[in-house]
C-alpha positions, -999 to 999 in steps of 0.1 A, spaced: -510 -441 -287 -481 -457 -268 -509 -491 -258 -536 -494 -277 -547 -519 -255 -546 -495 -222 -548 -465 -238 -583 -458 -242 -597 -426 -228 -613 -417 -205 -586 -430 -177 -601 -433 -144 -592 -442 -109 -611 -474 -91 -640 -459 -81 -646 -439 -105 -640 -407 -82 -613 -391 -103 -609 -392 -148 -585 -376 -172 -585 -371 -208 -558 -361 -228 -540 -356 -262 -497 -355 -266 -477 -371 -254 -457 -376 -217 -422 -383 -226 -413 -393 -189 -440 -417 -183 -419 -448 -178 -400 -431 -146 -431 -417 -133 -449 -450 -138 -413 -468 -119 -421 -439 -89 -457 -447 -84 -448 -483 -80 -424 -470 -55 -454 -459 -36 -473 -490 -41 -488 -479 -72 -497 -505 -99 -503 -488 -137 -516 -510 -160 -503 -512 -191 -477 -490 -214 -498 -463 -222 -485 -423 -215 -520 -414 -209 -528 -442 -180 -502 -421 -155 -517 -393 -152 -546 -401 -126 -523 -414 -102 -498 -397 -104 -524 -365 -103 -534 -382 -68 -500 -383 -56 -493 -348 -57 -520 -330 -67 -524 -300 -87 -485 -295 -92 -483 -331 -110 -479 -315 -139 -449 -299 -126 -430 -329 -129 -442 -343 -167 -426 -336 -199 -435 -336 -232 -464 -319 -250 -503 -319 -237 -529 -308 -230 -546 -328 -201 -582 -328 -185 -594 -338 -149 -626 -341 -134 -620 -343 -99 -653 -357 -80 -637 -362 -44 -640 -327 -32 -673 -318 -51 -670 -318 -94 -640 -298 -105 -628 -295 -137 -591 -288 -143 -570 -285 -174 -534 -276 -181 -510 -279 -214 -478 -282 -212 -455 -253 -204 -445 -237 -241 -485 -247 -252 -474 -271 -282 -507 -288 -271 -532 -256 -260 -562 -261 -239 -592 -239 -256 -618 -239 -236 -657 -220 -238 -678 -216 -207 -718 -212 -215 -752 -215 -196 -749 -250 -215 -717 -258 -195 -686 -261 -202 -665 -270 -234 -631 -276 -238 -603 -289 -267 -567 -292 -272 -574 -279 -312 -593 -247 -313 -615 -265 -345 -630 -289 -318 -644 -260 -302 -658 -237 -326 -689 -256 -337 -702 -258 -300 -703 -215 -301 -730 -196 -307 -716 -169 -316 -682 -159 -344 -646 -153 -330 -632 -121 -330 -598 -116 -332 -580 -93 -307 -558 -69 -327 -538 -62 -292 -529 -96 -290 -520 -105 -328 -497 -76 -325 -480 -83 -289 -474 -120 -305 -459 -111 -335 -437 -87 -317 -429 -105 -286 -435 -143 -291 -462 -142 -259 -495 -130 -253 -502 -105 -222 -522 -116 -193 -559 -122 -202 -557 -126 -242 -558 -152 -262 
């Protein structure tokens, strides 16, 4: 954690309409914070994590475009009715696992944070194991 201070989670814009959780780290976050004050943006504090609201406001779903590092990254959106959106970083060093139930939904950056919430065992997808070892990627629609 970059600020203790600042960096607790959830981070949430003023009135409460839009929160993010995340875990990584956003290696750009100083010249993201320095363009949000060049739209009249004040982020409090040093933290990585405190960004990401705004600048998710800012430009929307393709904020994530413009970060590097390693994340995974959360939003609940409440402006346009509750939305739930996540993303990890482009080459998945942070994952986003995530389990959709009559209870909800449940979601992790570590697949371990996950498991205990399923009812049922994982399987594992022979196709898949096989196009990873081979190929270094998975094919649309496995995981």
């Amino acid at each position: 954690v970059q600020d203790p201070v600042h960096g607790d989670q959830p981070f949430s814009n003023a009135d409460g309409s839009v929160h993010s959780v995340f875990n990584g780290e956003i290696y750009n976050f100083r010249a993201i914070r320095e363009e949000l004050a060049g739209h009249g943006v004040h982020v409090e504090g040093d933290s990585d994590g405190s960004v990401l609201v705004p600048y998710y406001e800012l430009h929307g779903d393709r904020f994530v475009e413009r970060l590097e590092g390693m994340f995974a990254i959360a939003i609940v959106d409440l402006r346009s009715g509750p939305r739930l959106k996540l993303w990890c970083d482009p080459l998945a060093v942070k994952s986003v696992y995530y389990a959709v139930s009559a209870d909800g939904i449940a979601f992790s950056s570590e697949l371990r944070g996950l498991t205990p919430l399923l009812r049922k065992p994982l399987a594992t997808d022979p196709y898949a194991v096989d196009a990873y070892m081979n190929w270094q990627c998975l094919p649309h629609g496995t995981t």
